[in-house]
C-alpha positions as CSV (number, residue, x, y, z in Angstrom):
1,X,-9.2,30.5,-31.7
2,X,-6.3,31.1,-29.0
3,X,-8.2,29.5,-26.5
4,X,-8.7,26.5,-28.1
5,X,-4.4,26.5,-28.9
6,X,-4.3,26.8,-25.4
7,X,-6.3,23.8,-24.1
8,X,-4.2,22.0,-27.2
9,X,-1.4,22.6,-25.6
10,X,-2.0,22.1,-22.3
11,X,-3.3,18.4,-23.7
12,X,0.1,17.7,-25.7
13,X,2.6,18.7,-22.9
14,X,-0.1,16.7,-20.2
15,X,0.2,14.0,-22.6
16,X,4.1,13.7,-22.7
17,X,4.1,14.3,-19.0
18,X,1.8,11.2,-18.5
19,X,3.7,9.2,-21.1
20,X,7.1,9.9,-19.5
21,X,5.6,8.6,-16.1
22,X,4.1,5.7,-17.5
23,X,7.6,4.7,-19.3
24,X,9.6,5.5,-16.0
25,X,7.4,3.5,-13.7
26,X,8.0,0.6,-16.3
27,X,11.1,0.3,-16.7
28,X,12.2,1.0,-12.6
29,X,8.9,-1.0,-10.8
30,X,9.0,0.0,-6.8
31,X,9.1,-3.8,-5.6
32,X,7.8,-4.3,-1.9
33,X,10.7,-6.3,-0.3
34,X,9.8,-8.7,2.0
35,X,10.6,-8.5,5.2
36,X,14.0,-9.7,6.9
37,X,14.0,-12.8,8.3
38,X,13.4,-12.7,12.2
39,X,11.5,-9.5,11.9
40,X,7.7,-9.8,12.2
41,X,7.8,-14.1,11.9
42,X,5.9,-15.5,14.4
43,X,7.6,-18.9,16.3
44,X,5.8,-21.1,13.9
45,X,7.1,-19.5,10.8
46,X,10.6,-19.6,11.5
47,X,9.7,-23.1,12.3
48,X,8.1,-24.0,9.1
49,X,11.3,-22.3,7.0
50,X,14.2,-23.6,8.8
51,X,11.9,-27.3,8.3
52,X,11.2,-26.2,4.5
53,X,15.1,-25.5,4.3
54,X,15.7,-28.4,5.7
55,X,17.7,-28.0,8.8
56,X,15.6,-29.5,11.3
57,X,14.1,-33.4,10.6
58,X,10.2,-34.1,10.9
59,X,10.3,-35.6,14.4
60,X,12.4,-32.1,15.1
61,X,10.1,-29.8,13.6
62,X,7.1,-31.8,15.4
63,X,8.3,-31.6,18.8
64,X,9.3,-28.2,18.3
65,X,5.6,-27.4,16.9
66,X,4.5,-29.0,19.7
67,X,6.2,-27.0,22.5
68,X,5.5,-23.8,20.7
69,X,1.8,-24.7,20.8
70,X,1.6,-25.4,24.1
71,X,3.2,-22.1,25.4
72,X,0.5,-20.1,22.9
């Protein structure tokens, strides 16, 4: 009979401890940041964001695509 207290035990506390994880891991996620700009972009995705943001015009971006691709 003291065994099996044990074993209840052990299931209750293993229980809270799992619950307590879950409820931590919930309310403060681990987010993957993504990665600062200029790190790890190649040529043509800088190109594609500054043309997405709208600083460089469609003939710009082009010609720039261009050039990039003929140096690859």
């Amino acid at each position: 009979m003291i065994g099996f207290g044990f074993i209840g035990m052990i299931l209750f506390w293993g229980i809270i401890i799992m619950l307590a994880v879950t409820l931590i891991n919930m309310l403060f996620p681990i987010r993957n940041q993504p990665p600062k700009p200029g790190f790890d972009l190649s040529a043509v995705d800088i190109l594609q964001q500054r043309y997405a943001r709208g600083e460089i015009s469609r003939e710009e971006y082009q010609e720039m695509l261009h050039t990039i691709q003929q140096q690859q």
